[in-house]
N, C-alpha and C positions, 0 to 999 in steps of 0.2 A: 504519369499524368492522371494519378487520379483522382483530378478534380474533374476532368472531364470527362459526363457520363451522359447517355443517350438521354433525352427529355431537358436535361440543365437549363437554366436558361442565364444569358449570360447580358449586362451589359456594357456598351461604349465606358470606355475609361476617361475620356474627353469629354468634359459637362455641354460642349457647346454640341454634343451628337449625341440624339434620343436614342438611335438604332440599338432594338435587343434582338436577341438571336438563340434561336432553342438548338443545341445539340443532338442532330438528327441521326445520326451513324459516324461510331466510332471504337476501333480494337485498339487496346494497346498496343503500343508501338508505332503505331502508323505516322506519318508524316503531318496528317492532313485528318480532319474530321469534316463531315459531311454536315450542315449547317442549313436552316431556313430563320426567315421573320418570325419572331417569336408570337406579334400577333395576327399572322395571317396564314403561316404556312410557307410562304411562294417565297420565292426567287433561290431553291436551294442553292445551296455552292458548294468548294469544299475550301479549307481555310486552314492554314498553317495551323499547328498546335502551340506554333511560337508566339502564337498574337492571342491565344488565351489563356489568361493570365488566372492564378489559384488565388489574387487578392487584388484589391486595386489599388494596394502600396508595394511598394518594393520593400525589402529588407531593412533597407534604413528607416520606413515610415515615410518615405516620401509619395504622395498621389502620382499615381502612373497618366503622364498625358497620350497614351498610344492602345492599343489594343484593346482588350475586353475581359472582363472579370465575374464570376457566378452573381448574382444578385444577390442582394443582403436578406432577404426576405427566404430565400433559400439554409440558410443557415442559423440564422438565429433575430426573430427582431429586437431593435433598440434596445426595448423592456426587457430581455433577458441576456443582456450581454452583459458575460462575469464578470466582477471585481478582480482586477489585477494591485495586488497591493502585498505589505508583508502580511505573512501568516499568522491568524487570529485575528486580524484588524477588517472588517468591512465596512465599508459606508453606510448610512442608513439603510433599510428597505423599504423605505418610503418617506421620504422628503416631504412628502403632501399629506402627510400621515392626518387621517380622519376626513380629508378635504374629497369634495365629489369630482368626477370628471374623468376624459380618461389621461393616463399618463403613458409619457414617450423617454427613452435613456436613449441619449448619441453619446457615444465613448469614440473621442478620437484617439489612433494610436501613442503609443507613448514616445516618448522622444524626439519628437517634432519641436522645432525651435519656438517658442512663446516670446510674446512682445510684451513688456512691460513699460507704464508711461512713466517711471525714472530713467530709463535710457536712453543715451542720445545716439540715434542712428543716422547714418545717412538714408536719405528718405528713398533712395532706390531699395535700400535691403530695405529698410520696413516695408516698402511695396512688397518685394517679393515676399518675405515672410509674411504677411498679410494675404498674399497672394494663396501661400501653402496651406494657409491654418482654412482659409475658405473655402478652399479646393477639397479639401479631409472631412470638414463637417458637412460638403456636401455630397462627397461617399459615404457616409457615417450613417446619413439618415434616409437614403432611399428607403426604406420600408414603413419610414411616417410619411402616415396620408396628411393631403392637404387639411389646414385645420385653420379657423376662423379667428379667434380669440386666444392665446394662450399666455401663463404665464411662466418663464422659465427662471429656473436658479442653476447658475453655472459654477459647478466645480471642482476646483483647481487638487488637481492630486500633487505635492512636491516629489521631489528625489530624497528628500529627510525631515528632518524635524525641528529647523528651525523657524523662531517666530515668522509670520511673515503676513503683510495687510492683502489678503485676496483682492479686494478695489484696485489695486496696482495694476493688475491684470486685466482690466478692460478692456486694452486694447485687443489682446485675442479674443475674450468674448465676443467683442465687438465682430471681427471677423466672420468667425462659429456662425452668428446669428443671421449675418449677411449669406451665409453658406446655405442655410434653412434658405432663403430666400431662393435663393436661385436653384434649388431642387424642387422650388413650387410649394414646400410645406407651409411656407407664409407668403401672404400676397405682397405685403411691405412690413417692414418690420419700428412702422411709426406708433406714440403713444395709444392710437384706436383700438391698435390689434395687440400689440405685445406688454405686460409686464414682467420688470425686471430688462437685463438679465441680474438677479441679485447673486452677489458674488459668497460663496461658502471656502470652507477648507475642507479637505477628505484627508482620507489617513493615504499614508507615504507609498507611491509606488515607483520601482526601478524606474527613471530615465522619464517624469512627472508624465503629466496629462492633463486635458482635460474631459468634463463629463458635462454634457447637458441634461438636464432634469427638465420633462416639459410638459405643464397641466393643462389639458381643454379647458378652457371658459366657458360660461354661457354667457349671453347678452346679459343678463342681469349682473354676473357678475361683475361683468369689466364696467358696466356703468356704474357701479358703486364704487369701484375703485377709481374713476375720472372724477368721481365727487368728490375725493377725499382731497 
């Protein structure tokens, strides 16, 4: 278990549960680590080491609805999470290249099922995969602060190299951006506050993905862009 180390701080795997919790004492091996509020201190306890979790996906990519997972902010933020692609190929390193503002990367994991609007689903799996891609992007982005104005370009990494129209894919974006929402990074995600998401292609990684790319605005800027 060594993800779990004294100080850590860990949160709920369950979007509908704020509770974080700092790793208060804890030896290898043990059963059970000794736990408090991560912002308070109080109500130690001690707590299974099966209920904290080293990611808030399981192996296959899927969002864990149970337990508790280190913070993102702990390992690495948005903005510095690697490219997973083939070897020599990276994505841009900057998307907003020469633009002001600050910028955010959410990479959800790879191989998670995407919704595309040529397929016809039954509308419970597209709930539930709609359901997974929001749930991912709103583990993805805990370490973006709330932010006012932003414009995001999402995009779509394949599994290879054929042609393929990015726009298809909106409906995951779609999701993603609901995902931002409900982590608090966007109050709503109506034309006021958000542009885009404009849809890109990246180069090829194992088992695709997607990536959000996400620019602070200022007032000025987004009113110019309502103008247009």
């Amino acid at each position: 278990m060594t993800h779990i180390k004294p100080g850590r701080i860990f949160a709920a795997c369950d979007p509908r549960d704020s509770i974080r919790i700092r790793i208060e004492q804890y030896k290898p091996g043990d059963m059970r680590a000794l736990v408090a509020d991560a912002a308070t201190g109080r109500r130690r306890r001690l707590m299974l080491v099966s209920a904290l979790h080293a990611s808030a996906f399981t192996n296959a990519g899927v969002p864990r609805r149970s337990g508790y997972a280190p913070e993102t902010t702990e390992s690495a933020p948005p903005t510095a999470v690697p490219p997973v692609g083939v070897p020599g190929e990276e994505e841009p390193a900057d998307w907003f290249e020469g633009m002001p503002g600050r910028q955010f990367r959410v990479a959800l994991p790879p191989r998670l099922t995407l919704l595309n609007a040529n397929q016809r689903l039954h509308h419970h799996r597209r709930a539930e995969i709609t359901r997974v891609l929001r749930r991912a992007a709103w583990a993805a982005s805990r370490a973006v602060p709330p932010l006012e104005r932003v414009h995001i370009i999402g995009v779509l990494h394949p599994e290879d190299r054929q042609r393929r129209d990015p726009a298809n894919w909106y409906p995951s974006f779609k999701a993603c951006v609901d995902g931002l929402v409900d982590q608090g990074v966007l109050a709503d995600d109506d034309h006021t506050r958000v542009v885009g998401p404009d849809m890109r292609m990246g180069h090829v990684v194992e088992g695709a993905r997607l990536v959000l790319h996400i620019r602070d605005l200022t007032p000025a800027e987004m009113a110019a862009d309502l103008r247009k």
